[in-house]
N, C-alpha and C positions, 0 to 999 in steps of 0.2 A: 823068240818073241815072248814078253814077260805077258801075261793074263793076269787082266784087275779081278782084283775081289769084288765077289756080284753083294749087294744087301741081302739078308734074307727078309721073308715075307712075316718073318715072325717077330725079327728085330723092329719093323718101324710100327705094328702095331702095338708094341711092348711099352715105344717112348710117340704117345701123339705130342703134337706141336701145341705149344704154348699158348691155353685161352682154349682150347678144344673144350664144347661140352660132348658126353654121349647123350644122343638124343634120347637115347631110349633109358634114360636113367631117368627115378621119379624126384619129380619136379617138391619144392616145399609151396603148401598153398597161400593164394594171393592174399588169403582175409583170413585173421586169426578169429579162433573161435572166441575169447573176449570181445575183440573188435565188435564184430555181429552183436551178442548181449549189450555191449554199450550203445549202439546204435540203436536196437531196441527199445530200451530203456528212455533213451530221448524221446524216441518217437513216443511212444505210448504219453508220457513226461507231458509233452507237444499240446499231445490230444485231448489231456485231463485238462490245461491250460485253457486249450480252446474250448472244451464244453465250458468250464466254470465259467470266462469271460462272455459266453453267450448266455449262461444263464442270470448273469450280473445282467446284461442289456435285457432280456425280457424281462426280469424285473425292476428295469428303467421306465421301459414304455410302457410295463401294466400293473402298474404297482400300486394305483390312483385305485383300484379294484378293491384291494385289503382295505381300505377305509371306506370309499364310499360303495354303495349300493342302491344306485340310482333304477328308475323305470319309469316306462312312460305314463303317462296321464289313463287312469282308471274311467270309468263310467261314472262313478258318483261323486257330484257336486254339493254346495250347502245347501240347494234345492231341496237335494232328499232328506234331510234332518230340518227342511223349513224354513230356512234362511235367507233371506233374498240377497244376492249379488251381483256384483257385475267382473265380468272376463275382462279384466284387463293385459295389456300387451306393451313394453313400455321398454324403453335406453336403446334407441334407434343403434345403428355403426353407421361410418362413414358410409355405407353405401343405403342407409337408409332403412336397414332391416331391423326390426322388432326383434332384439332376443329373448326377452325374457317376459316371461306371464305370470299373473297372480290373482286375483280374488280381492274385490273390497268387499266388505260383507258392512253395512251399513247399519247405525246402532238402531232401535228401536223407538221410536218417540215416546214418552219424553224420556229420553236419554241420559241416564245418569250425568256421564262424561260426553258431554255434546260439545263439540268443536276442538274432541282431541283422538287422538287414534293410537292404534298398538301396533307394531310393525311384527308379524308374529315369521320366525327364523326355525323351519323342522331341521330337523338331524339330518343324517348319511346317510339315508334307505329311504326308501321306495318315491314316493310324490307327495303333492297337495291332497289329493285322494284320500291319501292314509289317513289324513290327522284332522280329519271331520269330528270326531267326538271331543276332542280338544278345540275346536274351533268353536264347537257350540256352548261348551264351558265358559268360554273367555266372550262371546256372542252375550252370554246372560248379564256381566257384569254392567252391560248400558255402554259399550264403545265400540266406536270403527274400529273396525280390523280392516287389516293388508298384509294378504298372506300368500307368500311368493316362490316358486319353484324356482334354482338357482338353475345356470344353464347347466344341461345334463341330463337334467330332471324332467317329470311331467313332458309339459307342451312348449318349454322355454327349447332354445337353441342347442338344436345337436353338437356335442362337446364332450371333453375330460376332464370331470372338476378338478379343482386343483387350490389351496387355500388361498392363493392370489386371484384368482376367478370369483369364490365365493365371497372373500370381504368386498370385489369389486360390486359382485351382485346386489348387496345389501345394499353398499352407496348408493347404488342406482335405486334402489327402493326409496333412500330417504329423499333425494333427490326427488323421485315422483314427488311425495305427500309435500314437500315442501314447495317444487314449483307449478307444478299440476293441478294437485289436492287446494294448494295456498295454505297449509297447516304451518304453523310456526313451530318451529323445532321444540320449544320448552314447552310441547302439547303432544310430544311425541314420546310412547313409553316403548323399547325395545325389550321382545321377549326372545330365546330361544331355548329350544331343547337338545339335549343330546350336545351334539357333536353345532348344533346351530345357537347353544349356548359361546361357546369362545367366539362365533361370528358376531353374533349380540354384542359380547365384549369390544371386540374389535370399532363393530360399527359405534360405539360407544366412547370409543377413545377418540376416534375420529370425528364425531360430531358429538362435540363436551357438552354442548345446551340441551341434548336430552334430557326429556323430564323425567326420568328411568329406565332402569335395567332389571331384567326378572335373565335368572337364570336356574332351568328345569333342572337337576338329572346332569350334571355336567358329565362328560364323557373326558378321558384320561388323554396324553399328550400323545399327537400320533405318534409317535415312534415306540412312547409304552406298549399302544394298541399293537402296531404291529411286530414287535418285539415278542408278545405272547403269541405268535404263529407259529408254529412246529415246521411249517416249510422255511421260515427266511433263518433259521438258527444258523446257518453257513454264509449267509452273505454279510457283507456291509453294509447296512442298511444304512447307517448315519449318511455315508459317500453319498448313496443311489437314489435316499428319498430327501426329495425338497422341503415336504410340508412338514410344518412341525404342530402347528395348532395347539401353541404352549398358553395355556389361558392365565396360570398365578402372575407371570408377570404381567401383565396389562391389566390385573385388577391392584396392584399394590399402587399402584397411579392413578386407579381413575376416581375422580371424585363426584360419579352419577351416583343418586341413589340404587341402594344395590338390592332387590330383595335374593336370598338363596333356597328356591324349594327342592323339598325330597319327596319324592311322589311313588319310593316304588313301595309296596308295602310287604314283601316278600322276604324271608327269611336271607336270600342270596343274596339281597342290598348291601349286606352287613359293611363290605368293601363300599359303595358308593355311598354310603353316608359319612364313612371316613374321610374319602375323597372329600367331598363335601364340606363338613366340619375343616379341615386341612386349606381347602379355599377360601372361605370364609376367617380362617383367622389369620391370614396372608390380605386380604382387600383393605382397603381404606376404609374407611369413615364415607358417610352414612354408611351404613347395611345392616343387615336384620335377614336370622335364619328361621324358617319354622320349616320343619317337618311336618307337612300337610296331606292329607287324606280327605275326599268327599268335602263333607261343611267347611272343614277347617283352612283346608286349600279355597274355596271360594272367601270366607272372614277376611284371610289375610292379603286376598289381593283387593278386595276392598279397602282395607285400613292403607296399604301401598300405596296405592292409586291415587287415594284422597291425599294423602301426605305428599306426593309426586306431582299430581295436579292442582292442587294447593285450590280446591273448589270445595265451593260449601253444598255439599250433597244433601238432595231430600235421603230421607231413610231408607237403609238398602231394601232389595229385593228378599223376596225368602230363598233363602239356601238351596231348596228345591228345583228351583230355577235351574239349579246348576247343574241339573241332570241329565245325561243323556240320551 
């Protein structure tokens, strides 16, 4: 009887079968170490993305802040510099709410400019409150005033000003004197200051039969303004902000008369009288620039006045008058 040949135990571990792994052999890893860095890379990539894009949207929603600088209504009225007025509350909304407030400050008998008014426009900052010694200036030359907190401001309608807001506001002012008051527009002179200079403008373009335009101290185009902030140097600002508040073009059209004052007297000016100068030989026809200080700023809006309201005045007041 022939005997088979047995396998040995050395020969079938020598040849394993086809596709066999050893388990216990190391494995290569699942994720290359570039992999991980790229991955990295993205994410963080991601992240930068997402802070910038949040930082784009907060300075969507609060970006109305670098230009203006509003606050509520002060304690002091024209009362306390002597002035008698009345609290006006005026341009109802559909639901009937008053939003906006101002001040008539009524001229003094007998009144230079009696049966005409100044629609007076503050700047960016703070309230009505603030611009009491200006009020009382322009109180001396013999005219109604009406002088108005835009919504945002003072005691007018809690809000975001916004330069579509503020030209709305002014409308709404002239509107008062016109259906209100009964003032006829060619009796009406628009002044503003600051940044309430180009709303003056505005209002000016839009209601052409003004009988003048005074513009203080013009303030630069908003995106200039905010353009010189040290925080927005990384965004796009042009994108994120709406308001432009570009004043040369709406003066190269408008044909009110135009006076151009410079009232700061300060060495630092030296830029806003350029400005200034710069506006002024951009406007149309009528207009007239004085750099005015004390008497001279009161002479000349005398001579304005009279030329704008085309009335034969007794002989001005004294200069003194004009003080605060």
């Amino acid at each position: 009887m022939t005997q088979k040949p047995s396998r040995s135990r050395n020969h079938s571990r020598q040849h394993p079968p086809p596709g066999w792994q050893d388990p216990l052999r190391q494995q290569q890893p699942l994720v290359s170490h570039r992999w991980l860095l790229r991955a990295l890379g993205i994410a963080l990539g991601l992240a930068l993305v997402c802070a910038y894009l949040a930082l784009c949207l907060l300075f969507y929603q609060g970006g109305w802040q670098l230009l203006f600088h509003p606050s509520h209504a002060g304690t002091a009225t024209p009362a306390n510099v002597g002035m008698r007025y009345e609290d006006i509350h005026f341009d109802a909304t559909e639901t009937g709410r008053l939003q906006l407030t101002g001040w008539w400050i009524s001229a003094e008998p007998p009144a230079r400019y009696d049966g005409a008014a100044m629609l007076y426009l503050h700047g960016a900052e703070g309230s009505l409150s603030d611009t009491l010694p200006q009020l009382r200036m322009l109180h001396a030359l013999g005219i109604n005033l009406f002088a108005i907190d835009y919504r945002g401001f003072g005691k007018s309608m809690a809000a975001h000003p916004s330069e579509q807001s503020v030209y709305e506001d002014a409308d709404a002012a002239i509107e008062y004197l016109s259906d209100t008051r009964k003032l006829d527009t060619k009796r009406i002179v628009i002044y503003g200051e600051g940044l309430g200079a180009t709303i003056a403008a505005e209002a000016a373009r839009r209601h052409p039969l003004a009988a003048g335009l005074v513009l203080e101290n013009p303030m630069p185009p908003a995106l200039e303004q905010i353009a010189g902030d040290r925080r927005t140097g990384m965004l796009p600002v042009r994108m994120l902000f709406a308001d432009r508040f570009e004043l040369a073009p709406k003066l190269s059209t408008l044909a009110t008369p135009k006076l151009f004052l410079q009232t700061q007297p300060d060495a630092s000016s030296h830029t806003a009288q350029e400005r200034l100068l710069s506006l002024y030989k951009v406007a149309s026809e009528p207009k007239r620039l004085v750099p005015a200080q004390g008497t001279r700023y009161f002479e000349a809006m005398l001579r304005f006045l009279d030329d704008s309201l085309r009335k034969d005045s007794p002989a001005p007041p004294k200069p003194e008058a004009a003080a605060p």
